[in-house]
N, C-alpha and C positions, 0 to 999 in steps of 0.2 A: 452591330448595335443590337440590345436584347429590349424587349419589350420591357423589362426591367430597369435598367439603365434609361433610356428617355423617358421613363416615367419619373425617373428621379431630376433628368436632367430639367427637366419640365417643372417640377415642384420645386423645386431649389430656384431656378433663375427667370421661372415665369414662362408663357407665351410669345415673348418676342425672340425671335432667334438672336437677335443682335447681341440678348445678355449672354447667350448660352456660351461653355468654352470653346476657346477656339480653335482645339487640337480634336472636340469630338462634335462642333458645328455641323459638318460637312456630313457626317456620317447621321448626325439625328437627321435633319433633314433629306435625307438620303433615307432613313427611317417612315419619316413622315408621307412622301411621297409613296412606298413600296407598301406601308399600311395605311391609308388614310383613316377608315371608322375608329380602331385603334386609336390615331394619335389622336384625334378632332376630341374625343372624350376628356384624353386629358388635358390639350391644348382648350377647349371650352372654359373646363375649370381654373386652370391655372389664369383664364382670361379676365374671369371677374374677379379671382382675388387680385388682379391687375389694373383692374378696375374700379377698385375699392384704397387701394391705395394709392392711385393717382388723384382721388378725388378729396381725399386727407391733406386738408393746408391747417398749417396752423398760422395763425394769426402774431403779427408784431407786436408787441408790448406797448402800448399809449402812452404820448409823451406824460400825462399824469401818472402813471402807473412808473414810468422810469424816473421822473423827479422825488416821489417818494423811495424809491427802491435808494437813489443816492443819499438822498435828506437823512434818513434812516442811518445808512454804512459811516455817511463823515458823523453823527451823531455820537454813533459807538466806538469809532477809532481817537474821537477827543478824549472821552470822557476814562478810553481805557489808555490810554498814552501819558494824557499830561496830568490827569483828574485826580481822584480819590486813589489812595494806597489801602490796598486790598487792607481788608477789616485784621484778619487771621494769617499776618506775615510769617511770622514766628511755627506757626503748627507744622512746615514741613522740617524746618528743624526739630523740632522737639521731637517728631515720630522717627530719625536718622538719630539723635541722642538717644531715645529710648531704645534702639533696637541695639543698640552698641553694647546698653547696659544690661540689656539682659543677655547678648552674648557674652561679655565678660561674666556674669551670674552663673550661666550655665558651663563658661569653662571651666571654674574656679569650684563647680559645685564637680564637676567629671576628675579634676586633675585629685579635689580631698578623698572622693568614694575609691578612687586608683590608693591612692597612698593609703588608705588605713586598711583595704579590703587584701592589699600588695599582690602579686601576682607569682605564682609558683608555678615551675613544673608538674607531671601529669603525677598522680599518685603512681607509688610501683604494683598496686595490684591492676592499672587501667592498662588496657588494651595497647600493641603499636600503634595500631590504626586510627586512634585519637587524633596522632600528634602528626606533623609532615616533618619534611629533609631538613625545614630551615630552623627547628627549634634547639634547643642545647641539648636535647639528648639524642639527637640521627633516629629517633624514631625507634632505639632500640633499649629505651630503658635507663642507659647510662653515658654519663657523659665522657665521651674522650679527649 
C-alpha cells in the first residue's frame, strides 16, 4: 500500500475503515498502523467531512405540505383527462400536411429542372478522369 493509494482510499470512503474495500482493508490499515502521522492527517480530514455529513438530516415533508402536493396532482390529472380539449387540435396535422406538401413542391420542382436541363455524357474535349467505370462511356470517351 502507497501513501497514494490510502490517501485516496481515505477520501473516497471516509475515516471509518468499515466503508473502506475489503480486498485492500487489511492492507490500509496495515498502512495506517506502519505510518501513523501520515495517515492521522488524512484520517483527521476525511473525519470532519464525516462529520458534516452525518449531521445533514433532511426533514419529512408536513402532512400540509403533502396534502397540497396531492390536492394539486388529482387537480391536473381531471382537468387533463376528462376536461377541456386542447384549444389547437388540428396544428400538429396541419404542420405533417404542410411538410408533405412542400416535399412533393420540391420533388416535382427537382424531377422539371432534370427534364428540361436532361442530362448528357461528358463532352469529348473533357478529360477521362471526369467520368468513372459506371457511366456509358468506360471512362474512355466512347461508348461500347
Amino acid at each position: 500500500m502507497t501513501s497514494e493509494r490510502f490517501a485516496r482510499i481515505v477520501d473516497a470512503y471516509g475515516a471509518d475503515p468499515r466503508r473502506w474495500p475489503a480486498d485492500e482493508r487489511a492492507a490500509a490499515c496495515a498502512f495506517a498502523q506502519a505510518h501513523p502521522r501520515e495517515a492521522q492527517q488524512w484520517l483527521a480530514a476525511a473525519a470532519a467531512v464525516d462529520a458534516g455529513l452525518a449531521a445533514d438530516l433532511v426533514e419529512p415533508a408536513s402532512r400540509a405540505l403533502q396534502r397540497r402536493i396531492v390536492a394539486s396532482a388529482q387537480g391536473a390529472g381531471r382537468a387533463g383527462l376528462r376536461g377541456a380539449r386542447p384549444r389547437f387540435w388540428w396544428v400538429p396535422g396541419a404542420a405533417l400536411a404542410g411538410a408533405g406538401i412542400a416535399g412533393l413542391a420540391a420533388g416535382a420542382m427537382a424531377m422539371s429542372l432534370l427534364m428540361v436541363t436532361g442530362e448528357h455524357g461528358p463532352a469529348p474535349h473533357e478529360s477521362s478522369y471526369f467520368s468513372t467505370g459506371f457511366d456509358a462511356t468506360g471512362g474512355e470517351g466512347s461508348v461500347e
